[in-house]
N, C-alpha and C positions, 0 to 999 in steps of 0.2 A: 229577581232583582235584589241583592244587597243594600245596607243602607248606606246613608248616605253624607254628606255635612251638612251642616246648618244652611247652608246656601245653596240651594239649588233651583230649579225652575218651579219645581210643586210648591214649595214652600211662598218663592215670588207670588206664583198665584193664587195658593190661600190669602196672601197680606192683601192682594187687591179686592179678594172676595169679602175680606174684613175689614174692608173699607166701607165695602154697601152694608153688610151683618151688624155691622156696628155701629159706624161714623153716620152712616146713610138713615139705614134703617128705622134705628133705634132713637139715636142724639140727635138727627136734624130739628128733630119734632122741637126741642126747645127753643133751639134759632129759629125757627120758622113761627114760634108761638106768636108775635106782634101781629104779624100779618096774616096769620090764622084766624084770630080774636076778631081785628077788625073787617077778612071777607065774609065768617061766619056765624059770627057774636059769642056770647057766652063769658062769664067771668074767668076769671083763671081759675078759680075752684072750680069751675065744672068743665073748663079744658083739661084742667089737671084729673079728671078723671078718665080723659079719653088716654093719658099714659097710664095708667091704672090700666085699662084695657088693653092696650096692645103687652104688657107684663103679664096680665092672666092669659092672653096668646100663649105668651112666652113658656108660662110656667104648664098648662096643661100640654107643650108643645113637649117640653122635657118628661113629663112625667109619661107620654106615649113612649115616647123615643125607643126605653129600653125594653119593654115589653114586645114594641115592633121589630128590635132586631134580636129579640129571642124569638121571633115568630121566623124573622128571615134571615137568617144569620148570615148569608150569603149576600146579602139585596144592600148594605151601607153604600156601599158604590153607585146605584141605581138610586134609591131615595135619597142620594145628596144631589146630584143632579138635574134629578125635577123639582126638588128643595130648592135652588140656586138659581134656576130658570126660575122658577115661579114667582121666590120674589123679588126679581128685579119690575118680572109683567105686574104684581101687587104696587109697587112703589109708584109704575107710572098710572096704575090705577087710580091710587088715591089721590094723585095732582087735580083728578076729575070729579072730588069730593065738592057737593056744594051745599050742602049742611051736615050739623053733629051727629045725627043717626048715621047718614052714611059713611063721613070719616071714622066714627067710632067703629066701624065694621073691616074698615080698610087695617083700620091698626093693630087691632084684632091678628084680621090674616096672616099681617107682616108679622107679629110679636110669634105667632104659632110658628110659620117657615123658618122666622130666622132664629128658632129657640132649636129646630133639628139639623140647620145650614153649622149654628156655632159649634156644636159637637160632633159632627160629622166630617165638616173641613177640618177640625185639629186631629180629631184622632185619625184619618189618613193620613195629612198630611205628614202627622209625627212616627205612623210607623216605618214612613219611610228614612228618617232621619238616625243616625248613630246615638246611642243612647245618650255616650258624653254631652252629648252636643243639644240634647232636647231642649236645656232650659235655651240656652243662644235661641232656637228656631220657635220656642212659643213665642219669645220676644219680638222677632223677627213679624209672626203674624200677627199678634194684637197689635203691634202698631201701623197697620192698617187700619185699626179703628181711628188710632190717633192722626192719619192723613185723612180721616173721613171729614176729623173735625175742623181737621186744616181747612179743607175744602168748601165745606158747608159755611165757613168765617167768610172766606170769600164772599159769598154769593150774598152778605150781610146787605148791600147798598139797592140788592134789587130783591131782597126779602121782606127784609123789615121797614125799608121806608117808603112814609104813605102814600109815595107818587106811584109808587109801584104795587098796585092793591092787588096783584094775579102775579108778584113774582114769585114766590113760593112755589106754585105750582110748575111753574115752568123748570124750576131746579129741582123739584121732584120729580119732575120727566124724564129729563138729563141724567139725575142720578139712578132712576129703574134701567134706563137703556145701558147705560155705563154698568149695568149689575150682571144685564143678558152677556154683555159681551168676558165678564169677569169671568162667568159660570160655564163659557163655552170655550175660555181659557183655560181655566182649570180642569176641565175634563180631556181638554187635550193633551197638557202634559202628561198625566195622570195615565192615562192609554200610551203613551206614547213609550211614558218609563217603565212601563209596567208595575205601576203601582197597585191598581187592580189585581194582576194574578196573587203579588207578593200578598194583600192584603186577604184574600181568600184563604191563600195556605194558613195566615197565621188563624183567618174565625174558624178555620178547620178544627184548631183544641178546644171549640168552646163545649163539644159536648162530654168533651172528659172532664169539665169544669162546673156543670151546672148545681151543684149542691152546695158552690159557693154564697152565700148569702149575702147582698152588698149592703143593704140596709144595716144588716149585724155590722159590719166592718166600717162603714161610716159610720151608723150612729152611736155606736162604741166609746163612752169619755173614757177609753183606756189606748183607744185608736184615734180614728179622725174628726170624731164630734166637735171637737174647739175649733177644727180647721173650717168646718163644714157651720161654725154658728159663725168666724170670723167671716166667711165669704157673703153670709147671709146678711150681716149687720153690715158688709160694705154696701151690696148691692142698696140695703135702705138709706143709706146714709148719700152717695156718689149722686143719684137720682134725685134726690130732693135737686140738689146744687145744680146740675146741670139742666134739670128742668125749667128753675124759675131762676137763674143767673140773667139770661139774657133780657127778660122780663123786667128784672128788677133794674139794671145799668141803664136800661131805657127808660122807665121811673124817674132815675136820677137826669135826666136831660142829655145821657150820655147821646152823641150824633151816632146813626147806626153802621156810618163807615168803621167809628174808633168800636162800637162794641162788636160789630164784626174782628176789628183788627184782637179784641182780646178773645176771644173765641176762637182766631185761628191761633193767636200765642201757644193757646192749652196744647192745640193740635200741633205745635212742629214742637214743643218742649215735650210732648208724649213720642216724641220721636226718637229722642236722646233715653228714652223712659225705657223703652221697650227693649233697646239697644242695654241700657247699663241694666237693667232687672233683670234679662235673660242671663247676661256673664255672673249678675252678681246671685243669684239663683243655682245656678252651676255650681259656685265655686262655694258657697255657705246655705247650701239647702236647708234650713231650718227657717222655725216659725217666727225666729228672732227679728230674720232677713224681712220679710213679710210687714212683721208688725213695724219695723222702725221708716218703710213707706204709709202704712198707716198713719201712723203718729205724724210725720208730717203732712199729710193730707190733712188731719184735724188743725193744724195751726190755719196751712192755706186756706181753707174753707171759712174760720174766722175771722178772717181777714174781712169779709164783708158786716160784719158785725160792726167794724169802725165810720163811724159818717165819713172819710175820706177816699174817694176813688178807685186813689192811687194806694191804699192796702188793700182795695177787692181789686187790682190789677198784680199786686205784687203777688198776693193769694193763690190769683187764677194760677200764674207760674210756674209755683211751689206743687200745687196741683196736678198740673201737666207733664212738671217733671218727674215728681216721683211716687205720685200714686190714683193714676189714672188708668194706665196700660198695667202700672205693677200687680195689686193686686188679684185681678186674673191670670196675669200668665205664670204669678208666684206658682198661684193656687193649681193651675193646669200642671205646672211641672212638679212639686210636689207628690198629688196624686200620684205623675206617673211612674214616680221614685217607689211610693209607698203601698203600692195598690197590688194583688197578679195582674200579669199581664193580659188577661182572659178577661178580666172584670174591668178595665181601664176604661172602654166605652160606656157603661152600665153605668161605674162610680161617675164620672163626669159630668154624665147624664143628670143624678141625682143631685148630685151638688150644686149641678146651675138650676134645677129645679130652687134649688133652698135660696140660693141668689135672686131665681124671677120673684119667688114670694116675698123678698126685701124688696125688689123695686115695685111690686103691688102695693106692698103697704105703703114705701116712702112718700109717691104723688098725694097719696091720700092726708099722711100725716103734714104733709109738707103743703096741700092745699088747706087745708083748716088751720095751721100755723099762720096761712101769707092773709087769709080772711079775717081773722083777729088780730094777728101782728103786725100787721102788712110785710112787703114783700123783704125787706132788709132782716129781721128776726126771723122771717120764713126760709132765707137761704141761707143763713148762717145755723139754723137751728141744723142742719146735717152736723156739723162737726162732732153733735154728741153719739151720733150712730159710727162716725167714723171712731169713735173713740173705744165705743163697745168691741168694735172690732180689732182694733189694736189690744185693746188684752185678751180678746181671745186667740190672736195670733200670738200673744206671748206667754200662755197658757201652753198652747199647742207647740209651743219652741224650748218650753221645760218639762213637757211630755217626750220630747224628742230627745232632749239629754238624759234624761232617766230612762230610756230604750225602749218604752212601752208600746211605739208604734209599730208597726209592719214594715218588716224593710225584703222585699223578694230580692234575688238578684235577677238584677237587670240583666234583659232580654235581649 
């Protein structure tokens, strides 16, 4: 099978699958917090723990990943699949959590599947795709996350409000079933294109490859270490905001219809994100690119810092549109600019390792912030992690014009 454009059917059903990976998975947990709290107690510092848990899922999830597909360098195809079934049946499991041992278990699960679903659906999905065109098609599939959030906004009036004390659950049902049916999409196109065989032929070079060292090559401040600490200080920085955003709107008396309505804003403005990141990724692949969605991310995030509403709604926005999707799919398609092609799965692997370990820290930094600050200082305080991140994406972007990085040609 040749590759392919940005648009094709694999691609469509990666975006649905990174709807559950992401939007489902991952981000409901914060929409869903009000109504969490009140069926199963606990303060937000110590819900904000149980995201702290499904992140160390995440991160011990990446850190198998690449040693499992040095063990089976033929088997990616095979463990996305049961990766992808599984956690959709994990998602409707957890709707049937009725206290914090067992949700914390369920989060767990979910953060480990969907830490091998995220690296597993891009890198198939992407070797199907023409090189020019990768950055368009990571775009294309992280904003999938951003229809997650769309979706999950929705469901705001039978989540969060207290009439509805078992809606959460029931949209966490909804969305595990919706995940089975993504994941037995996705394996159909995939068979169908023959995406499979192509993808075998290409991990056929990985044993002419193995003395490549990825760790040297990421943790390298001469290669990709600034890229790999920008992605890390997003991850801490995005997680705080989107954990206790909804938390806090509701605090302020916000009705859970409107903080639904701005929670799905994030999700359809991450729509247009994903769209304009991937072209703009293409066409000025550098860390410059990167850092100046950063940097607007730190403003939108401050925006809750002000007692007025209507700047943590303008915020959310600015948010949504350009640096919520952007800086992972920056970062996906970078990598797969900068990396061999042999080591693409491995480095990516690694890097959302260094990403889960920012969203580990940030619940934590970000629940002792909302305990002594309360919740308006607690989610504004991301902007300064968003901020570390922006210069080290513009470190990583004056590494890039001095030549120092790795450039293979493209495959």
């Amino acid at each position: 099978m040749g590759t392919k454009s940005a648009f094709n059917w694999i691609t469509l059903w990666a975006s649905l699958l990174f709807v559950v990976i992401l939007g489902f998975s991952r981000l409901s947990y914060g929409m869903f917090l009000p109504g969490i709290q009140r069926a199963i107690g606990g303060s937000y510092g110590h819900l904000g723990i149980l995201g702290t848990v499904n992140f160390i899922g995440y991160l011990i999830g990446t850190l198998c990943l690449s040693p499992l597909i040095s063990r089976f360098p033929y088997g990616k195809p095979l463990i996305n699949r049961i990766t992808c079934l599984l956690l959709g049946l994990a998602l409707i499991g957890s709707a049937f959590s009725h206290h914090f041992t067992q949700l914390g278990l369920w989060r767990f699960v979910i953060g480990l599947l969907s830490s091998f679903a995220t690296v597993l659906v891009l890198s198939i999905a992407l070797d199907a795709v023409r090189p020019a065109e990768r950055g368009v098609a990571s775009g294309l599939i992280w904003l999938g996350g951003s229809a997650g959030i769309l979706i999950t906004g929705l469901f705001a009036p039978y989540t969060i409000d207290p009439s509805h004390l078992q809606g959460w659950r029931f949209a966490w049902a909804v969305m595990g079933v919706f995940g089975v049916i993504a994941a037995f999409g996705f394996e159909f196109v995939t068979r169908r294109r023959g995406a499979e065989k192509t993808l075998l032929q290409t991990e056929s070079q990985l044993e002419e490859h193995k003395s490549e060292n990825v760790f040297r090559l990421l943790l390298n401040p001469n290669r990709l270490l600034y890229l790999v600490a920008s992605y890390f200080f997003f991850g801490w920085g995005y997680i705080i905001y989107f954990t206790f955003l909804i938390p806090y709107l509701v605090s302020k008396g916000v009705p859970s219809l409107y903080a639904g309505m701005i929670w799905s804003g994030i999700g359809f403005a991450g729509l247009f994100n994903g769209w304009i990141g991937g072209k703009a990724i293409d066409r000025w692949p550098s860390g410059f690119t990167l850092a100046l969605g950063l940097a607007l991310g730190m403003v939108g995030v401050s925006g809750a810092a002000a007692n007025q509403v209507w700047f943590t709604v303008l915020g959310a926005a600015i948010v949504g549109m350009v640096s919520f999707i952007t800086p992972p799919l920056m970062t996906t398609a970078l990598l797969r600019r900068h990396v061999p092609h042999h080591a693409y799965t491995a480095c990516l692997s690694i890097a959302t390792a260094f990403f889960a370990l920012g969203q580990i820290i940030g619940p934590i930094v970000g629940g002792v912030a909302v305990e002594r600050y309360g919740l308006q200082l607690g989610v504004a305080s991301s902007a300064i992690f968003m901020a570390f991140a922006a210069v080290f994406a513009c470190l990583y972007g004056y590494q890039q014009r001095q030549g120092a990085t790795y450039s293979p040609r493209l495959q």
